[in-house]
C-alpha positions as CSV (number, residue, x, y, z in Angstrom):
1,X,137.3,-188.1,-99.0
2,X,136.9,-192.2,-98.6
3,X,133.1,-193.2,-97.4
4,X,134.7,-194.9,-94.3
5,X,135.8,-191.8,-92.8
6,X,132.5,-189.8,-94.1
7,X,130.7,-192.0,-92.5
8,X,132.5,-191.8,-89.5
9,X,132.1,-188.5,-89.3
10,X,128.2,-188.4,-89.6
11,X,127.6,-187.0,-92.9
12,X,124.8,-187.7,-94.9
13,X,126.6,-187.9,-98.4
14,X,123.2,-187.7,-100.8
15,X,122.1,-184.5,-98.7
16,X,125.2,-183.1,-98.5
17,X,126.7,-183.4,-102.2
18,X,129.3,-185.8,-101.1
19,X,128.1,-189.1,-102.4
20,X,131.1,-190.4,-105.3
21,X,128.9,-194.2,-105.5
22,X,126.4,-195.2,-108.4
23,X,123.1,-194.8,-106.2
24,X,120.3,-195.9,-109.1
25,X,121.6,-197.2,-112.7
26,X,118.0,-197.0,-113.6
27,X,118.5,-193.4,-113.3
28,X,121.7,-193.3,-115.2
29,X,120.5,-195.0,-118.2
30,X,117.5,-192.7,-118.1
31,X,120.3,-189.8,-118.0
32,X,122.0,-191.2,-120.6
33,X,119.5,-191.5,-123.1
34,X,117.9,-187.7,-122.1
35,X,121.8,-186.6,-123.1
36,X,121.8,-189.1,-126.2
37,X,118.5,-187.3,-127.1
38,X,119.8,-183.8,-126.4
39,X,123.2,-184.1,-127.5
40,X,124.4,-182.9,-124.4
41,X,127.9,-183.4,-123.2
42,X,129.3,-182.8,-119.7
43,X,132.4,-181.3,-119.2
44,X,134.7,-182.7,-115.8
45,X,135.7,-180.3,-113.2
46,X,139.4,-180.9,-114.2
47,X,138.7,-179.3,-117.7
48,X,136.5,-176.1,-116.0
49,X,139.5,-175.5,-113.4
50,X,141.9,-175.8,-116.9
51,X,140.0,-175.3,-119.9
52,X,143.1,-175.4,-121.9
53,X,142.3,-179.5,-121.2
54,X,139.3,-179.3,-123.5
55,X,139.4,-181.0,-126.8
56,X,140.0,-179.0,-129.6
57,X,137.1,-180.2,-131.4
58,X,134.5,-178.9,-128.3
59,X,136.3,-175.2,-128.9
60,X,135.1,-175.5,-132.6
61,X,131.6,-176.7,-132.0
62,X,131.6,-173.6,-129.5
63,X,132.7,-171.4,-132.0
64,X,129.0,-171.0,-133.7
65,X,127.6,-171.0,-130.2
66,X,126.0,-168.0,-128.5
67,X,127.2,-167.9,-124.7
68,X,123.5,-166.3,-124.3
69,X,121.6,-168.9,-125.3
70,X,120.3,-172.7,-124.2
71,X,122.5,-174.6,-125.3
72,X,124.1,-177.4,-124.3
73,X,127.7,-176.7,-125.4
74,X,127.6,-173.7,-123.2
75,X,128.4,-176.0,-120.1
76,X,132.0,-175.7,-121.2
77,X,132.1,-172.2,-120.8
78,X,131.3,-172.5,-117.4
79,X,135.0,-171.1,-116.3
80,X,136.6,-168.2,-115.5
81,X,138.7,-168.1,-118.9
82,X,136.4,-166.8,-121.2
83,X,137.4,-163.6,-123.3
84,X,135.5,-160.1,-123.5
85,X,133.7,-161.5,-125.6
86,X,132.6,-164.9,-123.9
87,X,133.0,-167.3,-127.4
88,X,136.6,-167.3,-126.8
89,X,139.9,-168.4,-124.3
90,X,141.5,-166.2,-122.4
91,X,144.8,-167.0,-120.9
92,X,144.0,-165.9,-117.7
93,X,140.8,-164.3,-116.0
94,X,139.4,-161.0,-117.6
95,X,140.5,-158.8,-114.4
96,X,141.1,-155.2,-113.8
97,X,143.8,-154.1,-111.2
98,X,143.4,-151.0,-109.2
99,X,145.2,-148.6,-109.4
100,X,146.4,-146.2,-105.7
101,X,145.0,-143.0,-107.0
102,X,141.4,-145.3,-106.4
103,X,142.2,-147.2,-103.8
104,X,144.2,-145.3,-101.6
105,X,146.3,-148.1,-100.5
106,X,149.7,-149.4,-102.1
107,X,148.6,-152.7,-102.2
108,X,148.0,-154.2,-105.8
109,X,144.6,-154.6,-105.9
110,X,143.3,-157.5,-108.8
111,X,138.9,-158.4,-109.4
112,X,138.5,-160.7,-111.4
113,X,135.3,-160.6,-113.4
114,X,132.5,-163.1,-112.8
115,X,130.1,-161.4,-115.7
116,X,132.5,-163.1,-118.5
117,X,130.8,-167.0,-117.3
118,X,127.6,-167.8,-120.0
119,X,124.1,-167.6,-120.2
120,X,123.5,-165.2,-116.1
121,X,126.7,-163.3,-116.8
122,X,127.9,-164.0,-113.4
123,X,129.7,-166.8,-112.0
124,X,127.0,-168.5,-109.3
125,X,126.8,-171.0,-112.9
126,X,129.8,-172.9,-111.5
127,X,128.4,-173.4,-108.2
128,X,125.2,-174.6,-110.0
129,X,126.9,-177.0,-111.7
130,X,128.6,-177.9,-109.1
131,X,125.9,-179.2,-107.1
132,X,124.0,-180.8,-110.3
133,X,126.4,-182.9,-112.3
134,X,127.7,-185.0,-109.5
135,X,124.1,-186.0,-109.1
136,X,123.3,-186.3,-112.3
137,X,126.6,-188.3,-113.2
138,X,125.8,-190.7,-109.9
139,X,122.6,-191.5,-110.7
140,X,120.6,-189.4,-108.1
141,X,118.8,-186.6,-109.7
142,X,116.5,-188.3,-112.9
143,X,116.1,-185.2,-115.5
144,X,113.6,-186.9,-117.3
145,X,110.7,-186.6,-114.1
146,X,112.1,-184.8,-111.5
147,X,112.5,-181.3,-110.2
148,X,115.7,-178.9,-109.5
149,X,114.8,-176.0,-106.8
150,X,117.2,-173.7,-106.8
151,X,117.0,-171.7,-103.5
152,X,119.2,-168.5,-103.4
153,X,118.8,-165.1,-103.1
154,X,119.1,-164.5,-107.2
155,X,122.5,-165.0,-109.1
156,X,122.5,-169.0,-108.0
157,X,118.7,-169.8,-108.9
158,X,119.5,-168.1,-112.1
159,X,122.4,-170.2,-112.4
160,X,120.4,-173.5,-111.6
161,X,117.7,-172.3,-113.7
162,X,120.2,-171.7,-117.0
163,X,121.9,-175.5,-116.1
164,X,118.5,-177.4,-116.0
165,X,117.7,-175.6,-119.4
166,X,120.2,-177.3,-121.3
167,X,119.2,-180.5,-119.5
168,X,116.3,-179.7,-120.5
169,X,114.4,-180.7,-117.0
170,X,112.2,-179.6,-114.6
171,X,113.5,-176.5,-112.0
172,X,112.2,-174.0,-110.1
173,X,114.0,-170.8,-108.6
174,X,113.3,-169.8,-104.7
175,X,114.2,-166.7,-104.1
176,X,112.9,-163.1,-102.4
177,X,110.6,-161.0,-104.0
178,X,112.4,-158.3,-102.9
179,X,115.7,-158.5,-105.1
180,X,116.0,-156.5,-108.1
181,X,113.9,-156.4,-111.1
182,X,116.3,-158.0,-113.2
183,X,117.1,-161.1,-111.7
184,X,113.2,-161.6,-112.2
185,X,113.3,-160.1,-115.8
186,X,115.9,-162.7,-116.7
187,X,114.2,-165.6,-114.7
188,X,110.5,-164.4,-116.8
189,X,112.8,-165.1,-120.1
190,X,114.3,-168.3,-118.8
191,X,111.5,-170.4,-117.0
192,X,108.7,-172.0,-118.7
193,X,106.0,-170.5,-116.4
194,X,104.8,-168.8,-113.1
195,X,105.3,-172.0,-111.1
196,X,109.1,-172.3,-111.6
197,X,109.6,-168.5,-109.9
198,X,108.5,-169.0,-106.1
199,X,109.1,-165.9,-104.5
200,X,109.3,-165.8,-100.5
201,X,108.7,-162.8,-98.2
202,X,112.0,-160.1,-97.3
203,X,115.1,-159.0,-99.4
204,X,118.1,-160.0,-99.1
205,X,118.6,-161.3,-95.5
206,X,115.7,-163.2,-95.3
207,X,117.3,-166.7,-96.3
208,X,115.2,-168.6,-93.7
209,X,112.0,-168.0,-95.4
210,X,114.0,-169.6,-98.0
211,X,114.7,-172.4,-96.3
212,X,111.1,-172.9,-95.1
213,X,109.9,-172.9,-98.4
214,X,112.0,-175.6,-99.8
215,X,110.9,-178.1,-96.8
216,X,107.8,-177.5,-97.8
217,X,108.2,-178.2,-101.6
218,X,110.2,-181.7,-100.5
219,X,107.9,-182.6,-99.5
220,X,107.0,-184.2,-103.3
221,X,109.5,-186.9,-103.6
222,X,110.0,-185.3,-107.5
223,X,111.3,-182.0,-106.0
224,X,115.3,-182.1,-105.2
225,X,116.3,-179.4,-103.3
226,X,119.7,-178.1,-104.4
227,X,120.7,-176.2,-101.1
228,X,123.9,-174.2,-102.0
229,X,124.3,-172.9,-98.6
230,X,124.9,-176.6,-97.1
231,X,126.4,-178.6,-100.6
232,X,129.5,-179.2,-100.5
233,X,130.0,-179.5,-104.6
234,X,129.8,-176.0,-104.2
235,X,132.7,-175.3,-102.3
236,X,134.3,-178.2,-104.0
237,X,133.9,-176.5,-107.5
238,X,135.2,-173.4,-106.5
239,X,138.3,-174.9,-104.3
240,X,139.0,-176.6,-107.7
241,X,137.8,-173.8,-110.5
242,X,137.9,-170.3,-109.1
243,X,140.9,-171.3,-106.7
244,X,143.4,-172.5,-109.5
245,X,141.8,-169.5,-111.7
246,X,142.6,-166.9,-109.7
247,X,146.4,-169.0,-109.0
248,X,147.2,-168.3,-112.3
249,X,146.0,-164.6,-112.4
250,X,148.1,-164.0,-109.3
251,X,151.3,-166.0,-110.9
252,X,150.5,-163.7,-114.2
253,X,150.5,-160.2,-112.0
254,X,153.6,-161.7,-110.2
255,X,155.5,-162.0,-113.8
256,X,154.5,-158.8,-114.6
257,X,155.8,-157.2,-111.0
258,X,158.8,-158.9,-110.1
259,X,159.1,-159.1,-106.5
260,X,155.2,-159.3,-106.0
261,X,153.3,-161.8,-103.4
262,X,149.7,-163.2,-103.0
263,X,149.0,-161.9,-99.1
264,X,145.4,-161.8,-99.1
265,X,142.1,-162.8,-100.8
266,X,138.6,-161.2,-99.8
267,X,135.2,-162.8,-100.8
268,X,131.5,-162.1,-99.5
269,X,130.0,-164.6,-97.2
270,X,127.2,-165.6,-99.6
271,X,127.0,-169.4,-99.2
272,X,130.4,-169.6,-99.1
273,X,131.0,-171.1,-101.9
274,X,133.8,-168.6,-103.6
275,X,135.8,-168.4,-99.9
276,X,136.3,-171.8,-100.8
277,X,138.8,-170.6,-103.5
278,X,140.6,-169.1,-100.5
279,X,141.2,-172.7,-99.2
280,X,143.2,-173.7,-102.6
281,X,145.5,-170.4,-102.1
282,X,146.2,-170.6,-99.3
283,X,147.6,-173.7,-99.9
284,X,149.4,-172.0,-103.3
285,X,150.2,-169.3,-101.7
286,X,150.4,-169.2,-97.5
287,X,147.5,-166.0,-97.6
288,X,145.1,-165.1,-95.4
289,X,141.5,-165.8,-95.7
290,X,139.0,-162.7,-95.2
291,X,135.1,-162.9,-95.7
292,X,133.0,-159.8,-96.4
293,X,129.7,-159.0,-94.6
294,X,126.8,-156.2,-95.0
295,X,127.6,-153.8,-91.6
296,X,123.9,-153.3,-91.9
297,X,123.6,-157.3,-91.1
298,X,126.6,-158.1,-89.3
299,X,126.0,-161.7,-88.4
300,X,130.1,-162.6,-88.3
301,X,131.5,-159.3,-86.6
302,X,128.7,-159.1,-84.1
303,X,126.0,-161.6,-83.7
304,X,123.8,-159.1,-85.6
305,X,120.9,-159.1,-87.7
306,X,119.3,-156.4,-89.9
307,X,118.0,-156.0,-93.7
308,X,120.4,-154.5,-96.3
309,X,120.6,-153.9,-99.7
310,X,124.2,-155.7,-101.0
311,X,122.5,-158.0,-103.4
312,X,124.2,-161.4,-103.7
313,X,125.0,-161.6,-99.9
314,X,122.5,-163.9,-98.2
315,X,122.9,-164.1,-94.1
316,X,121.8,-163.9,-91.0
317,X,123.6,-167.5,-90.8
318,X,126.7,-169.5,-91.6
319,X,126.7,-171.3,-94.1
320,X,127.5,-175.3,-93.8
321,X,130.6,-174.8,-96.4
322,X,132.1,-172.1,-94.7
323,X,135.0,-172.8,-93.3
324,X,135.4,-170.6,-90.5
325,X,138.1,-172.2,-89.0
326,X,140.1,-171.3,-92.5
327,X,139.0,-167.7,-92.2
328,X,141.4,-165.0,-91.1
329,X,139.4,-161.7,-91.3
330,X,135.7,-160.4,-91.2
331,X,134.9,-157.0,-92.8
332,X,131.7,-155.3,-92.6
333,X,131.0,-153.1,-95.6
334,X,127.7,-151.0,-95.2
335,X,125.2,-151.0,-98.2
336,X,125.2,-146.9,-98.4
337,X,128.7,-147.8,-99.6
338,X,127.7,-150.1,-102.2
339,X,124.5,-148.1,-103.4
340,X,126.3,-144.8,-103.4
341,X,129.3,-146.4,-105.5
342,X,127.0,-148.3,-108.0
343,X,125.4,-144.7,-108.3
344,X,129.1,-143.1,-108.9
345,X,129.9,-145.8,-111.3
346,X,127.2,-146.1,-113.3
347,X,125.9,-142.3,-114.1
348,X,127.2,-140.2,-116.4
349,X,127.7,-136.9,-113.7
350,X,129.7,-140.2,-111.6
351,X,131.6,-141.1,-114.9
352,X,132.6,-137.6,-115.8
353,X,133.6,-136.6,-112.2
354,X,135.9,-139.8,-112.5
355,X,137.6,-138.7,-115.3
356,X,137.7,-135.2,-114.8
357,X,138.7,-135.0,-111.4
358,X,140.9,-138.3,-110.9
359,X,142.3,-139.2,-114.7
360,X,140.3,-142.2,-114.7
361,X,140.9,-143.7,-118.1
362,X,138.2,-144.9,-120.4
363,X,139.4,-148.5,-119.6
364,X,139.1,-148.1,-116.5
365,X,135.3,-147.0,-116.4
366,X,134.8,-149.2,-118.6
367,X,135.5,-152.0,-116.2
368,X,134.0,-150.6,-113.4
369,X,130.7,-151.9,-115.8
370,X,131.4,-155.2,-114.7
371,X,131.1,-154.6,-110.7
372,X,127.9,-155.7,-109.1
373,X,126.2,-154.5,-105.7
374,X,128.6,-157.3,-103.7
375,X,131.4,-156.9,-106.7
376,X,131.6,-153.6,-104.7
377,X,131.4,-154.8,-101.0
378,X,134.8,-156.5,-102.1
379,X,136.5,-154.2,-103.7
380,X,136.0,-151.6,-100.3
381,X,136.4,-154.6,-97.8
382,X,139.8,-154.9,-100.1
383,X,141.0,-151.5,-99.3
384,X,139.6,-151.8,-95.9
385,X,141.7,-154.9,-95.4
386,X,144.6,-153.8,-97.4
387,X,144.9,-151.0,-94.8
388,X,144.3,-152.6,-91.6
389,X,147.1,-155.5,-92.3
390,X,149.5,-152.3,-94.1
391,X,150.2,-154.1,-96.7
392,X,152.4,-152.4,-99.6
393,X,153.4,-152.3,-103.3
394,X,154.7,-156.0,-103.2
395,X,151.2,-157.4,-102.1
396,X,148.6,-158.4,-104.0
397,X,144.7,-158.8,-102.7
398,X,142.8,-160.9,-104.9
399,X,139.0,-160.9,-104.9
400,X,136.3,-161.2,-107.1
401,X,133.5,-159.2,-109.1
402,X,130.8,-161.8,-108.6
403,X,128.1,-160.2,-111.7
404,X,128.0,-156.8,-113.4
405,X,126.2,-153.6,-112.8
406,X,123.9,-154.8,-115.6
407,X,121.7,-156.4,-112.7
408,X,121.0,-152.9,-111.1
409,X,119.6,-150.5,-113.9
410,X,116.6,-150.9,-111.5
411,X,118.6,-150.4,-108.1
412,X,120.6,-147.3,-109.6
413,X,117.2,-146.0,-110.3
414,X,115.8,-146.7,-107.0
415,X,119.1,-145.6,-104.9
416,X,119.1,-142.3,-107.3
417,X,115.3,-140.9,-106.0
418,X,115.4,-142.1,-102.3
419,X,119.2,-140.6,-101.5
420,X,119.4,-137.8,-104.1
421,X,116.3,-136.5,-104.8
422,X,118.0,-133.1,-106.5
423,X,119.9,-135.3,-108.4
424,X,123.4,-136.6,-108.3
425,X,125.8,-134.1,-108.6
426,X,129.4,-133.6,-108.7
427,X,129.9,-132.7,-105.4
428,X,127.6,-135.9,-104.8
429,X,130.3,-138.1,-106.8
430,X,133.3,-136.5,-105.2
431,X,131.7,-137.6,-101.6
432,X,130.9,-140.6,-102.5
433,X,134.7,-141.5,-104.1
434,X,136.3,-139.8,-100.9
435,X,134.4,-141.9,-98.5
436,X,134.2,-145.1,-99.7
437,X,136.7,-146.0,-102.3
438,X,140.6,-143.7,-101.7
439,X,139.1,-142.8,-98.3
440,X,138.0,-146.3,-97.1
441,X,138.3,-146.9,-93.0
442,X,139.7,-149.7,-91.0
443,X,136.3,-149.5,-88.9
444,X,134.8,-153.0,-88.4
445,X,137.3,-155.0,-89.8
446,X,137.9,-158.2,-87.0
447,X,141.7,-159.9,-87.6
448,X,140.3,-163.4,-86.1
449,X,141.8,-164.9,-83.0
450,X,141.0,-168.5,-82.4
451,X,138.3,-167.5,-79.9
452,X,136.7,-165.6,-82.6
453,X,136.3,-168.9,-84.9
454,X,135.4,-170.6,-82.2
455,X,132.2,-168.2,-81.4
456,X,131.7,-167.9,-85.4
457,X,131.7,-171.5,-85.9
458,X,129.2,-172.8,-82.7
459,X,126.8,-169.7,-84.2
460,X,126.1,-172.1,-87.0
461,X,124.7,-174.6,-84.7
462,X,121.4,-173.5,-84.1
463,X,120.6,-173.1,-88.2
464,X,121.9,-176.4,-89.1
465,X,121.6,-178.9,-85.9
466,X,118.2,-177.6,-84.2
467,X,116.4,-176.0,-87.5
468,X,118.5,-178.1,-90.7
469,X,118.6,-181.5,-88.7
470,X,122.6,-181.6,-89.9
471,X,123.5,-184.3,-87.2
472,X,125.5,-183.2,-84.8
473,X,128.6,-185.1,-85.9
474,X,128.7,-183.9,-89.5
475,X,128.5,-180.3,-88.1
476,X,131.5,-180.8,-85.8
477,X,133.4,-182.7,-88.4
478,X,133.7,-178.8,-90.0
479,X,136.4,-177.9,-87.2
480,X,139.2,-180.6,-88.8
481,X,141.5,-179.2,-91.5
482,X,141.6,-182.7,-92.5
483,X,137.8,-182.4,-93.4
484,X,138.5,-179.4,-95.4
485,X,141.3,-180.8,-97.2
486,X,139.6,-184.3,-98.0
487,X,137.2,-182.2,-99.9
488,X,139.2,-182.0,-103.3
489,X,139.4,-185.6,-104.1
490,X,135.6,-185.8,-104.4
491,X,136.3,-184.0,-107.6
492,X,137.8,-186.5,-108.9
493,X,135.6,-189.3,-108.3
494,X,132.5,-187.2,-110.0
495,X,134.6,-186.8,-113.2
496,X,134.9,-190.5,-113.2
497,X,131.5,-190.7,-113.2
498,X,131.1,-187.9,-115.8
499,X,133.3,-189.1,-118.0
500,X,131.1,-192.8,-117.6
501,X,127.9,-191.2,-118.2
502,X,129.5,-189.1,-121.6
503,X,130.6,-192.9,-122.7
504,X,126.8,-194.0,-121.9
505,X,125.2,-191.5,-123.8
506,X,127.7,-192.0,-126.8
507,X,127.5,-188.1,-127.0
508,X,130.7,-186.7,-129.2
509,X,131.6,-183.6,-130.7
């Protein structure tokens, strides 16, 4: 995207994530020399989208590498190819696909897993890096005095949190105190003190307060806010990485079913960053675009607003990088379907009743490990989708398991007392299979008309123009396809600047 026609279109490039210029070489040298001291090497969005690109000699310094642990080689395992393991390559993303007897539906049903990325176990890393290393690389964020805040709703901040640890700078994660105990267990291990966990008031729907918080802390000239919701190196990371990911799982499953076709790929809102993989298949591809939405909060489908409990979905907005005029469905998944499921899943009367009743195989169960709260919301929007568009055995639905069910001991715990307080039985897990997973419903699932983006895309007004100050300009800009597909070519400005600021710091491995 060239800076004549951003500027044309009102965008505010250093806000935004969209600046490709040199903005302070003071900043850069200081950059330069914290990697130099650090030994820290930056990998290019070209070698995370195709990490068979990265020199041999960073796979053997990652070899005696823990993917758990701060250090700076784990930035180039920030892709979707790592093995079980996560200290090796896969050839493409680990993945389970479902099978009918689960799903209910024909349809050839592939998740990949998110819980294989390094250091959170979930794949909000990417979009973490996507909105730092352009900055850093362009000489806008200085490591070495300022700040990161990370606002998000929990699998981001960590993200953020994990990326300015190997920088070995200042950050801070905003996020609710209501999410689950985890997320704050992992951030207590991670941060440095109390001050770099600022918790706001509600749960998951309560991204506002999050916003208010963070124009508050900018106030400080040393605090860079690191808004995922409105920067665009988020969707621009996973156009690029998660898009040509999941293009290569879908080739794979093709060669394995001859006769197969990508017709669909289904993501939660969130920010938006992983529907922005949907924008680089459809291009691959020709598929439609569907986002998924709590029922309990359904701010696409209706208008609505409400609380719920599908961790990993923030909302009562739209996003800046959504683009809604891309999008093909909406699919509202309520949370009793995700808590009851990541009860069924997770327990061993769920386990058993799986393999007893439906000749679920070990393997099988054993994947199920790796699905998340909102992992779950797209597996049943999936189905529910899968159904509504009667689709068959030669179509594939791709979506994604964002994080594991190791980020809900707590909310398995919880969900357990308040909705089976006898315990959860098998007649418990046989209710909750038949309703939400072979017995999914087409209820609430909206096949978009252009009057639907329309009213979907002006809702997004009043968070970014009137309470954001986006000008008015850059928000309309969003309606062009031509915007949308101008995006990818920032990429590879930032590498240049990566691959500059690598040279600077004389880092090698």
């Amino acid at each position: 995207m060239r800076s004549r026609q951003r500027a044309a279109w009102g965008l505010d490039p250093m806000k935004l994530g969209l600046e490709t210029a040199i903005v302070d070489t003071q900043v850069l040298d200081r950059t330069a020399a914290r990697c130099r001291e650090r030994n820290i090497l930056l990998p290019t969005f070209a070698q995370l989208a195709d990490p068979d690109s990265i020199p041999d000699s960073v796979w053997s310094a990652l070899a005696a590498v823990d993917p758990d642990t701060p250090h700076p080689m784990n930035l180039f395992r920030v892709h979707w190819f790592n093995d079980d393991g996560r200290t090796g390559r896969a050839a493409v993303p680990a993945h389970v696909v479902l099978p009918p007897s689960i799903t209910g539906t024909d349809a050839i049903i592939v998740v990949a897993f998110g819980d294989r990325f390094p250091m959170i176990r979930a794949h909000k890393v990417l979009a973490a890096y996507g909105c730092l290393a352009p900055r850093l690389a362009t000489g806008q964020f200085d490591p070495t005095t300022q700040r990161a805040l990370w606002p998000s709703t929990g699998n981001y901040c960590r993200g953020g949190v994990a990326i300015s640890r190997l920088l070995g700078c200042r950050s801070a994660a905003v996020l609710p105190e209501g999410m689950s105990r985890e997320r704050f267990e992992w951030l207590d291990r991670w941060t440095e003190g109390p001050d770099e966990i600022i918790k706001t008031p509600g749960t998951e729907s309560n991204v506002k307060e999050i916003y208010d918080a963070c124009t508050e802390l900018e106030a400080d000239p040393q605090n860079l806010v690191l808004n995922q919701f409105c920067d665009f190196g988020n969707h621009v990371a996973h156009r690029l990485c998660t898009g040509r990911a999941l293009e290569r799982l879908a080739r794979q499953v093709q060669a394995d079913r001859p006769g197969t076709h990508p017709a669909l790929f289904v993501s939660a809102t969130g920010s938006a960053g992983t529907l922005g993989a949907g924008d680089h298949l459809k291009g691959a591809f020709g598929l439609k675009c569907a986002a998924v939405e709590p029922l309990e909060c359904p701010t696409l489908l209706y208008n609505g607003y409400g609380e719920h409990n599908i961790q990993g979905i923030g909302d009562r907005h739209v996003p800046l990088i959504h683009n809604v005029m891309g999008t093909d469905l909406v699919i509202g998944v309520t949370d009793r379907a995700t808590d009851h499921l990541l009860v069924l899943l997770n327990t061993d009367v769920g386990r058993a009743h799986l393999a007893d009743q439906h000749d679920i195989s070990g393997l099988l169960l054993d994947a199920f490990r790796s699905m998340g709260l909102s992992s779950l919301a797209n597996v049943i929007a999936s189905i529910k989708a899968a159904k509504r568009l009667g689709l068959g055995r030669d179509d594939i639905v791709l979506t994604v398991a964002t994080d594991g069910a190791a980020m809900y001991a707590s909310e398995i715990e919880r969900i357990s007392v308040r909705d089976f307080p006898s315990g959860f039985d098998a007649g418990d897990a046989g209710e909750a299979f038949e309703s939400w997973l072979s017995g999914a419903t087409t209820d609430h699932v909206l096949e978009l008309e252009t009057m639907d983006r329309e009213r979907i895309f002006n809702l997004g007004y009043f968070t970014w123009v009137e309470q954001q100050g986006v000008s008015l300009a850059a928000f309309e800009a969003r309606r062009s396809r031509e915007f949308w597909d101008g995006l990818p070519s920032l990429a590879r400005s930032w590498d240049e600047h990566i691959i500059d600021l690598n040279h600077r710091s004389g880092v090698r491995t």
